[in-house]
Every structure is written in structure tokens, then in C-alpha cells.
Backbone bond lengths (Angstrom), bond angles and torsions (degrees), N, CA, C in turn:
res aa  C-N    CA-C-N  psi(-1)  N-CA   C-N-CA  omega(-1)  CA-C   N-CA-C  phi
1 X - - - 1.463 - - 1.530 109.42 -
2 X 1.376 103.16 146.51 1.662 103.16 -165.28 1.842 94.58 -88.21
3 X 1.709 104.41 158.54 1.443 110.20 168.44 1.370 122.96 -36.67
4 X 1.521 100.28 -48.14 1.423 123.35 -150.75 1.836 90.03 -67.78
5 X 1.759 110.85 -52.26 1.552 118.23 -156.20 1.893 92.67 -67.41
6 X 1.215 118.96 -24.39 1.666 130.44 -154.16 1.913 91.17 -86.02
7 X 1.072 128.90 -28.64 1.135 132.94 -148.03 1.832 90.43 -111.31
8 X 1.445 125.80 -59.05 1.035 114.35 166.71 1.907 138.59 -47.90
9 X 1.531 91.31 -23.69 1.837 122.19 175.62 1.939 100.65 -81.81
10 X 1.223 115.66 -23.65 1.654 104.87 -167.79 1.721 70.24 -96.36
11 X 1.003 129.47 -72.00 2.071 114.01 -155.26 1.477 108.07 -53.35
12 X 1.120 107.63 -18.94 2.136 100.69 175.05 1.168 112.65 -92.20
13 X 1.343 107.42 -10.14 1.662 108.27 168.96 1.477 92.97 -92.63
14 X 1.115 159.78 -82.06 1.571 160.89 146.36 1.255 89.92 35.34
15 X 1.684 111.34 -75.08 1.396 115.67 -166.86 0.996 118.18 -57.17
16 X 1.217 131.03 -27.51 1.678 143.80 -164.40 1.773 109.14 -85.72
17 X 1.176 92.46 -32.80 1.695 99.87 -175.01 1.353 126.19 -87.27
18 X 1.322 100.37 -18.35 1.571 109.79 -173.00 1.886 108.73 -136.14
19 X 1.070 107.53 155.26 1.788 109.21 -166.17 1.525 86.60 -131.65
20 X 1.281 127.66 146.23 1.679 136.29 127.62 1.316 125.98 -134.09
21 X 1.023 80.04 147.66 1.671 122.31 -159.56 1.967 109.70 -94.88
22 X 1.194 121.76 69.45 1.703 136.09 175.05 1.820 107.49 -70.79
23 X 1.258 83.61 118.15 2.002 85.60 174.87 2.179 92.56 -115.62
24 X 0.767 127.93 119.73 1.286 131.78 145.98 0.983 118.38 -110.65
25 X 1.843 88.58 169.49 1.906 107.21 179.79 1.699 94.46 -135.01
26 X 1.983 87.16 133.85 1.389 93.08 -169.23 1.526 102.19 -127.30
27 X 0.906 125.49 136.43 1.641 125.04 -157.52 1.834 90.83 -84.01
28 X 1.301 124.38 138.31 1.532 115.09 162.69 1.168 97.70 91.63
29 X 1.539 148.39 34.53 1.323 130.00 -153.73 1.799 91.27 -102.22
30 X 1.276 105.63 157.97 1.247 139.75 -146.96 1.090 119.74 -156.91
31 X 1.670 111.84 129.72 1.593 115.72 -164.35 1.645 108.27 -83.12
32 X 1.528 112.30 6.06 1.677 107.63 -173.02 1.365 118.45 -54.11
33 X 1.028 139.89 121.88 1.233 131.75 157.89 1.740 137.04 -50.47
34 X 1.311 106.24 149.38 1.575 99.42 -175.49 1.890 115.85 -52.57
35 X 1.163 102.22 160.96 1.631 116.57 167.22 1.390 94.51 -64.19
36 X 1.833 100.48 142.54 1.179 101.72 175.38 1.390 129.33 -87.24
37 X 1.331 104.79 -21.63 1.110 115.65 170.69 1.454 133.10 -92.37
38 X 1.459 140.66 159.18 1.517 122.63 -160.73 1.512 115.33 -87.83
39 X 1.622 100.66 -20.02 1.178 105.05 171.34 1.508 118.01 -71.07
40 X 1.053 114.20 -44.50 1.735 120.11 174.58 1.458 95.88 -57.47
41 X 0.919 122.53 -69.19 2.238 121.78 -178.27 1.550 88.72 -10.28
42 X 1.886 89.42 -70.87 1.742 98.48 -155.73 1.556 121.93 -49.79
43 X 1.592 104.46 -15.07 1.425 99.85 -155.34 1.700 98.45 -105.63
44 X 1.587 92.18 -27.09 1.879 79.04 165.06 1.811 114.56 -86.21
45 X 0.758 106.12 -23.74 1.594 111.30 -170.07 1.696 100.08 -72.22
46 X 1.492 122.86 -10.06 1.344 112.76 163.82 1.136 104.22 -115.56
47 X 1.342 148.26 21.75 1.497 158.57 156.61 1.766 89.35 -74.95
48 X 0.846 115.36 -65.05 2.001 138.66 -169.57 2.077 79.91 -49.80
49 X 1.396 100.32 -74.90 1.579 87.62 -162.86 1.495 117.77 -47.78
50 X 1.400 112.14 -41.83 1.394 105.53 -178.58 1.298 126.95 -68.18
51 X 1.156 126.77 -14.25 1.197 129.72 177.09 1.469 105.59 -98.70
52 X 1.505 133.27 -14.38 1.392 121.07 166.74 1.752 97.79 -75.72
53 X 1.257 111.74 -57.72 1.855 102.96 176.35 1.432 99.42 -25.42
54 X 1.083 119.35 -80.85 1.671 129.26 -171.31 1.127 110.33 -29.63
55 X 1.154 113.29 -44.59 1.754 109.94 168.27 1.154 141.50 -71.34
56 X 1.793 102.60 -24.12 1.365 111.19 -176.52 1.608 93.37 -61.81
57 X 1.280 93.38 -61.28 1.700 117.34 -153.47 1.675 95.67 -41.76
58 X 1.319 103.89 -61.57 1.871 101.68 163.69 1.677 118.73 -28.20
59 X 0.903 96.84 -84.27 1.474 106.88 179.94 1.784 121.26 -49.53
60 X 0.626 130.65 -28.87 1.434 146.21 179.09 2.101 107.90 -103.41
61 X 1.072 101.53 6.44 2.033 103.69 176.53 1.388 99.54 46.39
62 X 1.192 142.97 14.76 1.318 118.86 163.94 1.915 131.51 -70.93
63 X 1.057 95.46 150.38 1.411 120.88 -170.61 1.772 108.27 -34.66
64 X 1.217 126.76 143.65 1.394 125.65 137.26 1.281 135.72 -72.38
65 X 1.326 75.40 -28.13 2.245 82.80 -171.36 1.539 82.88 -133.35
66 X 1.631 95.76 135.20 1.354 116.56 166.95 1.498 127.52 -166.95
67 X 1.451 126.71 137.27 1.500 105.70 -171.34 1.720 99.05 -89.68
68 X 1.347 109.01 162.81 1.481 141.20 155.88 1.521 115.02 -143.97
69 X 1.378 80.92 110.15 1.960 104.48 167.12 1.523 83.02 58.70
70 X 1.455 92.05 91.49 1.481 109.05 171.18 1.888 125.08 33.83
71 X 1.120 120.72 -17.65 1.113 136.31 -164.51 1.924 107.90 -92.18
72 X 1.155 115.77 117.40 1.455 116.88 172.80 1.798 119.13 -78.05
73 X 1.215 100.25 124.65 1.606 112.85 177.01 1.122 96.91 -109.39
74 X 1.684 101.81 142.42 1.351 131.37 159.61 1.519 109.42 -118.25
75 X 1.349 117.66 122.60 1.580 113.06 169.02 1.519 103.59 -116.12
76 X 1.116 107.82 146.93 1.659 132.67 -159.22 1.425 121.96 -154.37
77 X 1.338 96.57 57.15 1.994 119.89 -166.93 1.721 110.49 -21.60
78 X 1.737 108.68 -43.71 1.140 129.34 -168.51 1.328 109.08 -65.22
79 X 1.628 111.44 -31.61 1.642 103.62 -171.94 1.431 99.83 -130.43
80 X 1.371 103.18 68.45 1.763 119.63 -179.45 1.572 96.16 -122.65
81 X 1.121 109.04 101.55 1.849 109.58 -175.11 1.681 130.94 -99.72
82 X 1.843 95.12 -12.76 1.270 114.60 169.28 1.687 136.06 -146.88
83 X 0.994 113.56 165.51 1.746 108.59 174.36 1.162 91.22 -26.11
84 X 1.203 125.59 -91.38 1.295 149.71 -130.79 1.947 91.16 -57.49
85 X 1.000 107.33 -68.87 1.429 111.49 -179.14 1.676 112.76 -42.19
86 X 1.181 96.07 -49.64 1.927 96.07 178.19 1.531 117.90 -69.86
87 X 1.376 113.99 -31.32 1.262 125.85 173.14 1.629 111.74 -61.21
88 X 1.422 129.19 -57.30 0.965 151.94 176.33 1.748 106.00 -37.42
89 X 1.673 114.29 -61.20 1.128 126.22 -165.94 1.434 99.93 -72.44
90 X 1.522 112.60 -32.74 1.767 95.12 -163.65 1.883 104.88 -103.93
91 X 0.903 105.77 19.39 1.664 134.30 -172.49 1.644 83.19 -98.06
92 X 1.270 132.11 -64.64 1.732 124.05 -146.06 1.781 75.52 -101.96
93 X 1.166 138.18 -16.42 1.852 127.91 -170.85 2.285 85.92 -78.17
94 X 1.041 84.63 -40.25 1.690 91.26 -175.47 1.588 117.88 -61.76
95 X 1.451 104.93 -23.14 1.683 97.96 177.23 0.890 115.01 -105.04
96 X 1.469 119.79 -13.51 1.795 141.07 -176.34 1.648 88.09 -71.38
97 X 1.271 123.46 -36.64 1.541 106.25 -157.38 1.857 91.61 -97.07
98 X 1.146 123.74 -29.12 1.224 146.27 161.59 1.897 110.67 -31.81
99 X 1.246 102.62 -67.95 1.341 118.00 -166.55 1.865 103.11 -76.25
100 X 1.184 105.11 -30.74 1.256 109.49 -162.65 2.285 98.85 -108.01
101 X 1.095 101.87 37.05 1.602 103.11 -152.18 1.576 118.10 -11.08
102 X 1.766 100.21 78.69 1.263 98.45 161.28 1.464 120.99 -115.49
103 X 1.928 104.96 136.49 1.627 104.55 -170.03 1.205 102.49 -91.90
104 X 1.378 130.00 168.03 1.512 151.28 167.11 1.135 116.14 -94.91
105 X 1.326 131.65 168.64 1.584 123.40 153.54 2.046 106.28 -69.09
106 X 1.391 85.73 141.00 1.629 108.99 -159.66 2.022 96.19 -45.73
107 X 1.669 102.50 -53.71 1.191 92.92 -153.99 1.688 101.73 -66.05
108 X 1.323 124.92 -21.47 1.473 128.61 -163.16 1.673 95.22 -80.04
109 X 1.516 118.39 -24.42 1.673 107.06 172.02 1.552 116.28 -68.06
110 X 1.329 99.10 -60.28 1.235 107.97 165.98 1.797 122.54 -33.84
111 X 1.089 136.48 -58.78 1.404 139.07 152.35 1.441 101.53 -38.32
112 X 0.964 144.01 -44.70 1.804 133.53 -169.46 1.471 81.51 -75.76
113 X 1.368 141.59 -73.50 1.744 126.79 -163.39 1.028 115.36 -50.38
114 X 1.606 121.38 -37.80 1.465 125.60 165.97 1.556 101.85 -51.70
115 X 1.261 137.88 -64.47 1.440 135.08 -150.84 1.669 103.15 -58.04
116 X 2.045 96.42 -52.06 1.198 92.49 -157.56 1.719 124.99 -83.18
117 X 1.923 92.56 -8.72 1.726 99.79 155.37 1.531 120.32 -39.12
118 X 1.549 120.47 -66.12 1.173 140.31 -143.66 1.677 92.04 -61.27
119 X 1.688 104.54 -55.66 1.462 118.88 -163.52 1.815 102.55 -61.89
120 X 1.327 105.26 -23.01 1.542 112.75 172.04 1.506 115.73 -62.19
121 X 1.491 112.21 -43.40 1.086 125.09 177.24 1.522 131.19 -73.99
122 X 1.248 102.71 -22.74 1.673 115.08 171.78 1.316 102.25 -84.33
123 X 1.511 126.67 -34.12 1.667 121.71 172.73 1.603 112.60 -63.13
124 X 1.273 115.84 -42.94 1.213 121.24 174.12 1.779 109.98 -41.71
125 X 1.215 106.10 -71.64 1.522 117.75 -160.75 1.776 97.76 -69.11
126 X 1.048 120.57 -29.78 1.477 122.97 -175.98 1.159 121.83 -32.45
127 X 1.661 126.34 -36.91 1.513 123.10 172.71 1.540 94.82 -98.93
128 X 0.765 125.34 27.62 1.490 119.55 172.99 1.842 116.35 -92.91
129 X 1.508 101.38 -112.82 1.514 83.18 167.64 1.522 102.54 -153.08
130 X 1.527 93.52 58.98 1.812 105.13 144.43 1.675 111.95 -126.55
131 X 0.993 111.52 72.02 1.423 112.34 177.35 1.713 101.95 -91.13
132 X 1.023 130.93 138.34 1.370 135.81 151.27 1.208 133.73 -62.15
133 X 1.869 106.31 136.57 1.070 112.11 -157.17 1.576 104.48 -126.74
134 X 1.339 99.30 123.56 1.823 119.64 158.34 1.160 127.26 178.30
135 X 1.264 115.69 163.71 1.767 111.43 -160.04 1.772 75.46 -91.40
136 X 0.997 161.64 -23.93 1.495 145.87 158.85 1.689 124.63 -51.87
137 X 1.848 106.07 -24.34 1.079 78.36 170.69 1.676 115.63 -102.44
138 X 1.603 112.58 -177.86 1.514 133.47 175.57 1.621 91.89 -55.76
139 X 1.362 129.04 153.62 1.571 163.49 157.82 1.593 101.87 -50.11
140 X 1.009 116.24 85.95 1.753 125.23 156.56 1.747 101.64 120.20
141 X 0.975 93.97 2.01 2.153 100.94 178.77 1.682 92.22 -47.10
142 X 1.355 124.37 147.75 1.351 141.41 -176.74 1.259 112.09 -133.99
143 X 1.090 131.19 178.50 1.674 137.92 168.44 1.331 109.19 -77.06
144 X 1.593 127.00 -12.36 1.506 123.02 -177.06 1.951 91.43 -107.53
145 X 1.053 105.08 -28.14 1.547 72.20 163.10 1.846 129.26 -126.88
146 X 1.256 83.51 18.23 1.871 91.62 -174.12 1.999 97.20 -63.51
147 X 1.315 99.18 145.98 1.114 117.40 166.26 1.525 117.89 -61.99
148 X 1.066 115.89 115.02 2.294 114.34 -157.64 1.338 97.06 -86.86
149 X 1.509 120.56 -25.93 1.418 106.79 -173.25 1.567 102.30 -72.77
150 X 0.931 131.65 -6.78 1.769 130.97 166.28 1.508 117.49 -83.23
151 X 1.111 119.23 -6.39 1.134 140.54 171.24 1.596 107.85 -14.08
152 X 1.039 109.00 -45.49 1.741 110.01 178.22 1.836 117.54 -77.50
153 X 1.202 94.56 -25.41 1.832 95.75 168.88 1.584 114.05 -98.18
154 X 1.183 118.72 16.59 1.271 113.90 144.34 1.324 134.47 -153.45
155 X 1.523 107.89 154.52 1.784 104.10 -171.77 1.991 99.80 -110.76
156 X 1.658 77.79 137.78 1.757 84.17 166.33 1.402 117.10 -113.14
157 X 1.665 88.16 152.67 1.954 127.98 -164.34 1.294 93.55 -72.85
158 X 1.844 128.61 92.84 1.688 107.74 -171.13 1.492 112.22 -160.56
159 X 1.551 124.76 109.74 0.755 145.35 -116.31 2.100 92.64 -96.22
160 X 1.240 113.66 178.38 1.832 107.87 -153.60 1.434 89.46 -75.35
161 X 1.374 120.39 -54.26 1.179 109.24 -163.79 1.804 117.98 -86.86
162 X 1.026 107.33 3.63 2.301 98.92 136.55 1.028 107.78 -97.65
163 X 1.521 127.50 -14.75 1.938 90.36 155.06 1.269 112.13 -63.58
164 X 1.120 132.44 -68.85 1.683 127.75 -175.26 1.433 116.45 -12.83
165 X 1.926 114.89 -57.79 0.902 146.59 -159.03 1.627 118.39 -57.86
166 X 1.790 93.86 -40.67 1.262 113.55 172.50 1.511 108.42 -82.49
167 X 1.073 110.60 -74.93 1.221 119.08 179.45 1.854 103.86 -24.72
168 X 1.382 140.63 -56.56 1.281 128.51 -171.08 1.328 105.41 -74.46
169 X 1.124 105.81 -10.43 2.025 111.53 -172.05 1.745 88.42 -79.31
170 X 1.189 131.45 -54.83 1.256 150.06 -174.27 1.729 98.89 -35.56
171 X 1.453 98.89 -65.80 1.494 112.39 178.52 1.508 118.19 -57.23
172 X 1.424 118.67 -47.62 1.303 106.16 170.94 1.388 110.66 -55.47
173 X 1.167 135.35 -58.73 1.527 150.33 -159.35 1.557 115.85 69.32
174 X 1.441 110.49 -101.83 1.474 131.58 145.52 1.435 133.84 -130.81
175 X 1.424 97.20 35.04 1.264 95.16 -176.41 1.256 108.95 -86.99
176 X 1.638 116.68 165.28 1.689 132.85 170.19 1.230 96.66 -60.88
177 X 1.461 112.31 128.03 1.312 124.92 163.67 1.575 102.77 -75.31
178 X 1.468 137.52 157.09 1.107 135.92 167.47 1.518 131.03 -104.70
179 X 1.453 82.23 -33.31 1.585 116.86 -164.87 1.573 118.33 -169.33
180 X 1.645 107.40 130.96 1.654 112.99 -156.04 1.401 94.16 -146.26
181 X 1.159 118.25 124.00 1.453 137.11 175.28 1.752 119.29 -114.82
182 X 1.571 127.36 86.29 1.042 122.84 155.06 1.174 134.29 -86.48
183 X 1.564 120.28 119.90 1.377 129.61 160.94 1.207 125.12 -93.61
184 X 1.394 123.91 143.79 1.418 129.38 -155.06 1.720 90.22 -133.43
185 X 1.761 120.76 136.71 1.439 125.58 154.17 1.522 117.59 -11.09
186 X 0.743 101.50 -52.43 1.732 123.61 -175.52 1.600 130.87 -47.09
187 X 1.557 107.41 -36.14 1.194 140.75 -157.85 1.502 127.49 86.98
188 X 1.067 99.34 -7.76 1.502 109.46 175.12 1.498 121.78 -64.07
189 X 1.350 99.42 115.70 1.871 106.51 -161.42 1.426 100.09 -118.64
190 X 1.553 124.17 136.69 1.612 113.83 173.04 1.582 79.37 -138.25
191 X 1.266 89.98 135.44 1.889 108.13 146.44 1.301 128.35 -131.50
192 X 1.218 123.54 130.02 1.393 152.96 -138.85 1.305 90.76 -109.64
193 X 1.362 128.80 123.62 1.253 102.76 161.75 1.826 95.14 -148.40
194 X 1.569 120.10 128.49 1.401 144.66 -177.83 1.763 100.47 -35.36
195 X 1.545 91.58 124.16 1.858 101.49 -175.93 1.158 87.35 -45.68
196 X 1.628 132.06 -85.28 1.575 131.68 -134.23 1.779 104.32 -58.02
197 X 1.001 95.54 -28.96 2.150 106.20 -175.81 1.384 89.14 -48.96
198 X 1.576 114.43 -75.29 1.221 124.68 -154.17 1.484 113.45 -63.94
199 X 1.362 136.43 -3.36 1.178 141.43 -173.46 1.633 103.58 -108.20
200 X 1.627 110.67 -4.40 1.413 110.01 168.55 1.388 105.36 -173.69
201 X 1.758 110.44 78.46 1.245 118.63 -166.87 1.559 98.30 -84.44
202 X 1.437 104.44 152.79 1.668 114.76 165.23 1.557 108.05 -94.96
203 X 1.280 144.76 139.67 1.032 166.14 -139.65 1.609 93.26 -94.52
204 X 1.568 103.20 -62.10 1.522 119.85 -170.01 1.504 109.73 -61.08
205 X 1.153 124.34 -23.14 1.914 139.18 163.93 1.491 81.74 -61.78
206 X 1.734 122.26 -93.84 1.587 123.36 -135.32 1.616 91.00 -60.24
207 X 0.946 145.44 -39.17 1.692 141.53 174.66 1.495 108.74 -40.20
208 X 1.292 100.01 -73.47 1.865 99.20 173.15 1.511 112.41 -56.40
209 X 1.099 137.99 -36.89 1.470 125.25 171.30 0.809 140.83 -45.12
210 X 2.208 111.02 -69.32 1.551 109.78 125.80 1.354 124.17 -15.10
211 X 1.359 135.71 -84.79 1.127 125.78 -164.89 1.261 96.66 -40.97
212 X 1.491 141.40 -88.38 1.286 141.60 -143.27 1.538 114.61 -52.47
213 X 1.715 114.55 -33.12 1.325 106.61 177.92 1.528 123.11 -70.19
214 X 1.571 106.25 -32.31 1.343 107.94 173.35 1.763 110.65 -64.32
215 X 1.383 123.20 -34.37 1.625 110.36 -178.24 2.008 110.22 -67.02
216 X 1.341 99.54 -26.35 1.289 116.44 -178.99 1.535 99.51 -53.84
217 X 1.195 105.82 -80.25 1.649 127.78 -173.34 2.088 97.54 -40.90
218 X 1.287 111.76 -67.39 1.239 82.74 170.60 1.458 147.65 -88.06
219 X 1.254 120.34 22.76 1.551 144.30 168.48 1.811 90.69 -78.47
220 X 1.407 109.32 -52.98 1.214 115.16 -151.39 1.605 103.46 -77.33
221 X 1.696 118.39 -24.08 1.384 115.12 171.61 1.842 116.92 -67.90
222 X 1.679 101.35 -36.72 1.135 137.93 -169.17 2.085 95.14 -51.32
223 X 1.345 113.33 -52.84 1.311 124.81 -177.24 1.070 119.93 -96.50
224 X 1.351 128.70 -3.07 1.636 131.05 154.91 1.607 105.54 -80.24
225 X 1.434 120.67 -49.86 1.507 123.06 163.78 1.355 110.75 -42.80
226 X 1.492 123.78 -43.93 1.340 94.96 -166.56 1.782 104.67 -82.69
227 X 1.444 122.73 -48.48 1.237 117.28 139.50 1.718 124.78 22.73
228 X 1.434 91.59 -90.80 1.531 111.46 176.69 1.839 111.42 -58.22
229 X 0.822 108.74 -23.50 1.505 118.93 -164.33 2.116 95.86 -88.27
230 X 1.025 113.05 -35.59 1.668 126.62 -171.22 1.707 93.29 -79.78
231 X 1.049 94.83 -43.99 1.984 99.31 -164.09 1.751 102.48 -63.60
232 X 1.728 108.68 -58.67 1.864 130.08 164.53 1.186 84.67 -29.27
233 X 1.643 124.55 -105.43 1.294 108.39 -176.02 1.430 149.33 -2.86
234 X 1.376 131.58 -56.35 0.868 121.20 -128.15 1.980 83.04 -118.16
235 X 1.375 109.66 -27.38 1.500 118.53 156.11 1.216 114.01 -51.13
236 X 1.456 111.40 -52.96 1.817 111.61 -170.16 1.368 104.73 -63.36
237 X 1.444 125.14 -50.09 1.700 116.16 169.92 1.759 126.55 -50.90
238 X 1.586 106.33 -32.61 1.479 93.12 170.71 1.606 115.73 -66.27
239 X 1.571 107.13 -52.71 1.792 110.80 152.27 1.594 123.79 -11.50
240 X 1.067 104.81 -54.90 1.726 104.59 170.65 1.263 127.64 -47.60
């Protein structure tokens, strides 16, 4: 079995073994539905990041222009057109505050690791098999660095499970998580739940949570059964 097939078989088992359970609060919420397409996800879901950067950086007085390791940065939220570009800027905003030990408000750091995970993750898969496709674009353009506002002249090469991947990234966005429930095969259960929440929880949040973990838990028995039921099988026929 190849690396590649061995490595895709340990994350669907990952997926299979463990469930979480995300409650956020999103200011403005809205019944719109997602983009249908993954490229549109991608291209608003980094519209969303750049303009939360923009805010941090607002909110927190930090610099536009600043050097790290000798090198001068300019960040320019407005003319940030890709992963790669947003990643880049909040990568050198991260050592600038690093080098110079300046903290943020907790939850607005936290959103930059969130941002700059995701953008980690689209670099990752990039030589894989979402490369972008059009006779318009340049020779090796990827999903971490294609320009998103073109988003409509090209389609990406991208396999079911980074749609999933995106698609839940989509759902988080940037919102405050409140409350996070991981369950693991094992029994091992942690829930996370946001200092300020917990110092003045709403009732009508922990209700929907509950609710959602219990539909989770049994979807999630529902697909280990069937699981288990394919594997029985497929033993009992060598048995024959």
C-alpha cells in the first residue's frame, strides 16, 4: 500500500473515531446559505479573513509598516488577494509582535492561529490534487496562491474529503467559538468551553449544544455500525 493510500486510510479513520461538537456566536447571523461552489467558499471565506485581520490590527494599534529580521513589511489588507498573501502578512505581523513582545486581546490571537492554520492547510494540499485550472491561468498557480477574486475563471482539482474540510472551515469562519465538545472512540470526552461564556452562560446556547451533541453521538454510532457491519461481512466471506 502506497504512503499516500496509508495516510488517506489513518484521517478517515481519525474521522470515524472522534466527533466535535462547535457552538458559536456570530454577530449578524443570517439564514444565507453556503456558496455552492468550493471555489466561491474559498473566495469569500478569505474576504471574511481579511477583513477580521483588518480589524484585529485596528483594534489592537498595531503597526502597518514594520521591519522583522531586518526586512521591511508593509501590510495592505485591501490588496491581499490570496492564501498565500494573507498567510505571508500575518506570519511576519506574528514575529513583529513576537520579537517586540507584544500581546493582543487573547480571543483576536487566537483567530490569527485559526486563520493562519487553515492557510497552512491549503499550502499543504496545493501540490496535491487541487491545483487550478485554466488556460488563463500562469503554470503551477494552486489554491494557496491563485488570485480568489478570479474565482469564477477557475475550477479546482479537489478531492471529497477537502471539500468537507473546507466546507466546516467555511462554517467556523471567525466566529467566537463558545463551546467545543470532543469525543474520542475511547470515551474520552473534553469540553472546552470560552472563559467569558462560562462566567455568564445563556441557557438557550448550553440547550442547543446538548442538543447537537446528542444528534452527533447518534449519527456518529449510526456510521461506526455501519462500518462494523462492512468489515463482519467481508470476514464472514473469506470464512466461506
Amino acid at each position: 500500500m502506497s504512503d499516500d493510500k496509508k495516510s488517506v486510510i489513518g484521517k478517515l479513520l481519525d474521522d470515524l473515531t472522534h466527533i466535535e461538537i462547535n457552538t458559536i456566536i456570530k454577530k449578524g447571523m443570517t439564514s444565507a446559505p453556503q456558496p455552492d461552489s468550493i471555489e466561491e467558499k474559498l473566495q469569500v471565506l478569505l474576504s471574511d479573513y481579511v477583513e477580521k485581520l483588518a480589524a484585529i490590527i485596528q483594534r489592537n494599534d498595531l503597526p502597518l509598516d514594520f521591519a522583522v529580521n531586518d526586512q521591511l513589511v508593509s501590510i495592505r489588507c485591501a490588496d491581499i488577494k490570496s492564501y498565500e498573501q494573507l498567510y505571508l502578512a500575518m506570519d511576519a505581523l506574528d514575529n513583529y509582535m513576537a520579537i517586540n513582545h507584544i500581546r493582543i486581546q487573547e480571543n483576536d490571537y487566537v483567530i490569527i492561529i485559526r486563520m493562519k492554520s487553515f492557510c497552512n492547510y491549503l499550502r499543504s494540499r496545493s501540490s496535491d490534487n487541487t491545483s487550478a485550472q485554466s488556460k488563463d491561468m500562469a503554470p503551477g498557480v494552486n489554491l494557496y496562491s491563485v488570485n480568489m477574486n478570479q474565482f469564477a475563471d477557475f475550477t479546482l482539482k479537489i478531492n471529497d474529503r477537502d471539500k468537507v474540510m473546507i466546507t466546516r472551515i467555511f462554517d467556523l469562519g471567525t466566529e467566537r467559538i463558545v463551546m467545543q465538545t470532543r469525543i474520542g472512540i475511547d470515551g474520552d470526552i473534553i469540553t472546552r468551553i470560552e472563559e467569558n461564556f462560562a462566567g455568564n452562560p445563556k441557557q438557550v446556547i448550553l440547550d442547543a449544544h446538548d442538543k447537537h451533541t446528542n444528534l452527533a453521538l447518534k449519527y456518529w454510532q449510526d456510521i461506526i455500525n455501519v462500518v462494523k457491519d462492512i468489515v463482519s461481512s467481508k470476514f464472514s466471506r473469506k470464512d466461506v
